[in-house]
C-alpha positions in Angstrom: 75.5 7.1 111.1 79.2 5.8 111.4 81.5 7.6 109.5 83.5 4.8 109.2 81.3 3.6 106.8 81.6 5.8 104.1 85.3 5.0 103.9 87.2 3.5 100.8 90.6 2.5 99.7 92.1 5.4 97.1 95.0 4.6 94.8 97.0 8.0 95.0 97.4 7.7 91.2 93.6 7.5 90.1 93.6 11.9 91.8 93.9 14.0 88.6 95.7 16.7 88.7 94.8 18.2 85.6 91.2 18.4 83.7 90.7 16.2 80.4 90.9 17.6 77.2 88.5 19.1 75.8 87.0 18.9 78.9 83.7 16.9 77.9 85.5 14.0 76.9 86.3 13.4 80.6 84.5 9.9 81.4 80.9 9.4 82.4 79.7 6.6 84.8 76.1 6.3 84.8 74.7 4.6 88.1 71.2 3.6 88.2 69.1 1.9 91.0 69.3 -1.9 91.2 73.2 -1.4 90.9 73.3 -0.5 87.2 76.5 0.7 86.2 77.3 1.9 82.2 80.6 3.9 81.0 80.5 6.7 78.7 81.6 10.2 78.3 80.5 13.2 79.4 79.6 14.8 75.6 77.1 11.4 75.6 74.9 13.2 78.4 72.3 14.8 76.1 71.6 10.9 75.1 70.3 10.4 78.7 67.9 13.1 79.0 65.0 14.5 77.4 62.7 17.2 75.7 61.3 19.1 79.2 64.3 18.0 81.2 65.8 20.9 82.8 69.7 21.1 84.0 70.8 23.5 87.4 74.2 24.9 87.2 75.8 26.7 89.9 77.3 30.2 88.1 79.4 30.9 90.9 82.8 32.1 90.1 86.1 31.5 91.6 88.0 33.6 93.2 92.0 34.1 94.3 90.9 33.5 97.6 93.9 31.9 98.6 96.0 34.7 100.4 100.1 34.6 101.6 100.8 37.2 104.3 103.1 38.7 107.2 102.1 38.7 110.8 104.1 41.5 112.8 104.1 41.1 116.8 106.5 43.0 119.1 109.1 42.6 116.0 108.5 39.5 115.4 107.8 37.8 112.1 105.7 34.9 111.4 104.4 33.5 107.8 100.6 33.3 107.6 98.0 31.2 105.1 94.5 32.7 104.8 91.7 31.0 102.6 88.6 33.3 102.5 85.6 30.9 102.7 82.6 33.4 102.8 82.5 37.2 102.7 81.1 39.1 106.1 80.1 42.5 105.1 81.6 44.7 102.1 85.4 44.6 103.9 85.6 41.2 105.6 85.5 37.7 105.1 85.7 34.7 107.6 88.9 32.9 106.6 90.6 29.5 107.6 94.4 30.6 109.0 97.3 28.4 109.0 99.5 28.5 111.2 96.1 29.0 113.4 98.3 29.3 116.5 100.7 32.3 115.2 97.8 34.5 114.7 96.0 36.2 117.7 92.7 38.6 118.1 93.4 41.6 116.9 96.6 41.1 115.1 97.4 42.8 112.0 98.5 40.7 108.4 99.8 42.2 105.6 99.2 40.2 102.4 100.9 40.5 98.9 103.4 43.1 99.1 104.7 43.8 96.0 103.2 45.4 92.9 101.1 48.4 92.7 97.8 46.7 94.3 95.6 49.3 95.4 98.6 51.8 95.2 100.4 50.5 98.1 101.5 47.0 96.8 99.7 45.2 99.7 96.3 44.3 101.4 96.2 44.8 104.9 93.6 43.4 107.2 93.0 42.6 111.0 92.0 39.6 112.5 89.0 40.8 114.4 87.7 37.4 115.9 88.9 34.0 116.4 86.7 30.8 116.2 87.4 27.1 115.9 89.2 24.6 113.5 91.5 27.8 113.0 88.9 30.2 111.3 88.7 34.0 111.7 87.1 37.1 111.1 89.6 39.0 108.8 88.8 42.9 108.7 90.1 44.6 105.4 91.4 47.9 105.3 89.8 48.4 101.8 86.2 47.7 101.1 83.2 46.4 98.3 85.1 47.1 94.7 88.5 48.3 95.7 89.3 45.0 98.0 87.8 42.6 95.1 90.7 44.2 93.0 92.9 44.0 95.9 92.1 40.1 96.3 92.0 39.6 93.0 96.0 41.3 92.5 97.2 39.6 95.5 95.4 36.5 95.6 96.1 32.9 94.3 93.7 30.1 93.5 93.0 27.9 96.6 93.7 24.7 95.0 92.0 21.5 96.6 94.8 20.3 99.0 95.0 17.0 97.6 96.3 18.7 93.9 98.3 21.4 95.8 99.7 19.0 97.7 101.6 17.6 94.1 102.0 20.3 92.5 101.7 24.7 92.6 99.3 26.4 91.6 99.8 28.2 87.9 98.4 30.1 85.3 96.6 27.3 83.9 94.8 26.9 87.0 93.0 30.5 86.7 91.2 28.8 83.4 91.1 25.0 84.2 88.9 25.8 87.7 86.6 27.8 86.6 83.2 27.1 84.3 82.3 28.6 81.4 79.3 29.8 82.4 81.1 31.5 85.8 79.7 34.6 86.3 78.7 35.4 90.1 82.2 36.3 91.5 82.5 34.6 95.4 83.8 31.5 95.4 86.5 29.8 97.1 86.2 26.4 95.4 84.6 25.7 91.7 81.2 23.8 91.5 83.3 20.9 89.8 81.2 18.9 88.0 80.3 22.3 85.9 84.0 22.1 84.8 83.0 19.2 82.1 81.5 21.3 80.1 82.4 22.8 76.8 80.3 26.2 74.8 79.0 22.9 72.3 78.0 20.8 74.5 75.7 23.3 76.0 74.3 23.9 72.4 73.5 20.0 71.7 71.7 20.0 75.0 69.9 23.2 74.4 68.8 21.4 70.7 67.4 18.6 72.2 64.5 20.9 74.0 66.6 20.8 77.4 66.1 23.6 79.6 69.2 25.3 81.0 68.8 27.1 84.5 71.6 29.3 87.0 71.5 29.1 90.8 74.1 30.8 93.1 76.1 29.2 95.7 79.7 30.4 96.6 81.2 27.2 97.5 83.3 27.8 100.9 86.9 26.5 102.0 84.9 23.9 104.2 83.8 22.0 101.4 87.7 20.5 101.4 87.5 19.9 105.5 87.6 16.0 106.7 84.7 15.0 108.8 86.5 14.3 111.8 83.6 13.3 113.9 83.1 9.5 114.5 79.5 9.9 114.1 77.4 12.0 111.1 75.7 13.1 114.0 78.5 15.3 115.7 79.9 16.8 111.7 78.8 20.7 111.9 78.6 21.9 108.0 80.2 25.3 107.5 77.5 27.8 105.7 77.8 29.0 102.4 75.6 32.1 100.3 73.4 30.8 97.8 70.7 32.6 95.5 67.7 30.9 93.9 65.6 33.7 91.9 61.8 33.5 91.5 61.8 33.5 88.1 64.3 30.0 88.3 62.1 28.3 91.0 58.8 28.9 89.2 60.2 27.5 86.1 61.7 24.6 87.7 58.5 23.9 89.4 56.7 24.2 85.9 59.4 21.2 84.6 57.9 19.0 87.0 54.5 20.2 86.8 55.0 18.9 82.8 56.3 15.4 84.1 60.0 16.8 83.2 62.9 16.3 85.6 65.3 18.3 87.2 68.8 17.2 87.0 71.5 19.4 89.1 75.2 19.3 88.0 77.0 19.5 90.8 76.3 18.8 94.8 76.4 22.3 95.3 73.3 23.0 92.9 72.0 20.2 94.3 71.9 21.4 97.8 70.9 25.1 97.3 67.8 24.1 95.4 67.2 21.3 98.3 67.1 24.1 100.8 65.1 26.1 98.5 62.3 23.4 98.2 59.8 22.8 101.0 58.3 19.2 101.8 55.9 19.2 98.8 59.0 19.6 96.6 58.1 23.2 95.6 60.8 25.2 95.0 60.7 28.9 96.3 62.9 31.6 95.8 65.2 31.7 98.1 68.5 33.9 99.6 71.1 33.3 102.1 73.1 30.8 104.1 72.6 27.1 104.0 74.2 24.4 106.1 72.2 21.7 104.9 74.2 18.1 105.4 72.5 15.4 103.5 73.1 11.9 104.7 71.0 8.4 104.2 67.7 8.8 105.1 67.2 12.2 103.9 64.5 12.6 101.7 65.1 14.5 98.5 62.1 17.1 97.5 62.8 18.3 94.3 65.6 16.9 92.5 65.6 13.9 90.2 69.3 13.4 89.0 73.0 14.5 89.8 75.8 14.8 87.9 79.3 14.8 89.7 82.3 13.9 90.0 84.5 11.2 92.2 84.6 12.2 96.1 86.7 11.9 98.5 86.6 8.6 101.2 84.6 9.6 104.5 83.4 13.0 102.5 80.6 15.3 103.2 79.8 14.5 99.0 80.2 10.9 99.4 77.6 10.9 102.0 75.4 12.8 99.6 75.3 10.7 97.3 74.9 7.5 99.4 71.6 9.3 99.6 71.0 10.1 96.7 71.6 6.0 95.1 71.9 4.1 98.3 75.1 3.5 100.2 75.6 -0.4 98.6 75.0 1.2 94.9 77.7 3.8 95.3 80.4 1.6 97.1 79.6 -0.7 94.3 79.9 2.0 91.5 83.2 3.5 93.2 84.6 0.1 93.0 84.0 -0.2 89.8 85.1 3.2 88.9 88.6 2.3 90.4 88.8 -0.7 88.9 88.3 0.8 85.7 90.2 4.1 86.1 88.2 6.5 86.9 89.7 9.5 87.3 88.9 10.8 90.8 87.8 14.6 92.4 88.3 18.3 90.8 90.0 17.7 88.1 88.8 13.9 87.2 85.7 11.9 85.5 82.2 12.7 86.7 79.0 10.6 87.7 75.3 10.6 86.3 73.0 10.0 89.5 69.6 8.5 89.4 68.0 8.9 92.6 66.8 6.0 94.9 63.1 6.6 95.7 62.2 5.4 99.6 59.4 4.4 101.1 59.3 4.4 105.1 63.1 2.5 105.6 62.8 0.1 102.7 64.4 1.7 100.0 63.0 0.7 96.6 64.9 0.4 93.2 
């Protein structure tokens, strides 16, 4: 498909740059098939489910992936970015470098360098492989436990370009982007729709007979990259790690087997338990890297409703859920959300999918 056509005018004003508080009384627009669009908030979401439904959360925590070093050469000096996207093996991590160009196979980059991290006040690491769109193959010279202290000392949250662009990253930040049900330490980027919810909100769903269930995916650095492509087609998705345990797909699979439904918070849910489903809609436990790049015409297998937030023109996500609802119900329902001030990505409003059923092309509301 044309990329072209998931594109949208943005206000820069309607980009939060912090969270609501408390955080569930960030705004809810529910979008139904047939172009059905109400406005509420995000504590009203027990209202729209039932006894049997089960929610998936993504547990994945944040980390400081976003690293500040010092590239030596032949005496000279350059300044060198480094967002970890996925981890490689117990000391490396593919990483997206900026300035790209500065850094060379090979080359050695000293991070941090002050403090007592690991004893020596820095984190060292060389660049053992170059790819494309400026990512490489950073080899630490500390490994497992000792680096994720290291990174964790040194290390600064990677903030979605378009808030760091406004503003620096601070303490707040450590709290704002990250759950609070976080507990699987590994990613770059926080499963943002999971950041609406508050300890009490999880205990009026939990009252109302709703099931509560963790999947694992480390969201990577790539989830912030532009589709540059003209054409769907020619976008290549950047893998992230994801875990679905067999205890969590069997008792998915009994929701549905009840006439329950599954309702993922977050794309990133969404997609983990999409790869871990085969064409029945059985879900399967499941381990390792996924790719998978949903676009109209896929056909969903096992999930029944998303919640998410606001995403960015000619997205990956917006073309996820033009999937999900239909491309004409979500450029109708992001029209309305700007028009009604919405606040939009991270840090604003979220969205409560239902999904579009097809049949053959025609899709039916």
């Amino acid at each position: 498909m044309r990329v072209d056509l998931f594109d949208f005018d943005l206000p820069e004003e309607r980009i939060a740059l912090r969270p609501m508080e408390p955080r569930d009384h960030a705004r809810l627009l529910r979008v139904r098939p047939g172009h059905l669009l109400e406005d509420h908030h995000v504590y009203d979401l027990p209202d729209f489910l039932q006894p049997g439904d089960a929610l998936v959360f993504n547990d994945t925590k944040v980390i400081p992936a976003q690293l500040e070093g010092i590239r030596e050469r032949s005496g000279n000096i350059s300044q060198v970015s480094a967002t970890l996207h996925m981890r490689a093996g117990p000391d490396r991590w593919k990483a997206f470098l900026r300035p790209a160009k500065r850094v060379k196979q090979g080359d050695r980059i000293r991070f941090g360098g002050s403090g007592d991290t690991c004893l020596l006040g820095a984190l060292d690491a060389t660049v053992a492989e170059k790819g494309e769109a400026g990512e490489a193959l950073l080899v630490f010279d500390f490994s497992g436990p000792a680096l994720d202290q290291a990174i964790a000392a040194v290390g600064h949250i990677p903030l979605p370009p378009y808030i760091a662009s406004k503003r620096a990253e601070d303490e707040r930040d450590r709290t704002d982007y990250q759950t609070v049900y976080a507990r699987e330490e590994g990613a770059v980027a926080a499963p943002t729709a999971g950041l609406h919810f508050t300890q009490g909100l999880l205990e009026k769903i939990k009252a109302k007979g709703i099931e509560e269930h963790f999947v694992t995916l480390h969201v990577g650095a790539g989830t912030f990259l532009p589709v540059k492509a003209d054409d769907t087609a020619d976008h290549k998705m950047h893998s992230e790690i994801g875990h679905v345990t067999q205890a969590t797909a069997d008792a998915l699979n009994a929701v549905h087997a009840r006439g329950g439904r599954i309702i993922c918070v977050g794309t990133t849910s969404l997609r983990l338990i999409e790869s871990a489903a085969d064409e029945d809609g059985r879900i399967h436990a499941w381990s390792g890297a996924t790719d998978i790049f949903i676009t109209p015409g896929y056909r969903f297998r096992a999930v029944d409703m998303l919640m998410t937030n606001f995403h960015l023109p000619r997205s990956t996500l917006f073309m996820l859920v033009s999937a999900f609802c239909g491309l004409d119900t979500m450029r109708n329902a992001y029209d309305h959300a700007i028009a009604n001030k919405y606040r939009f990505y991270s840090y604003g409003d979220a969205s409560l999918l239902e999904r579009l059923e097809f049949h053959g092309n025609a899709e039916l509301s």
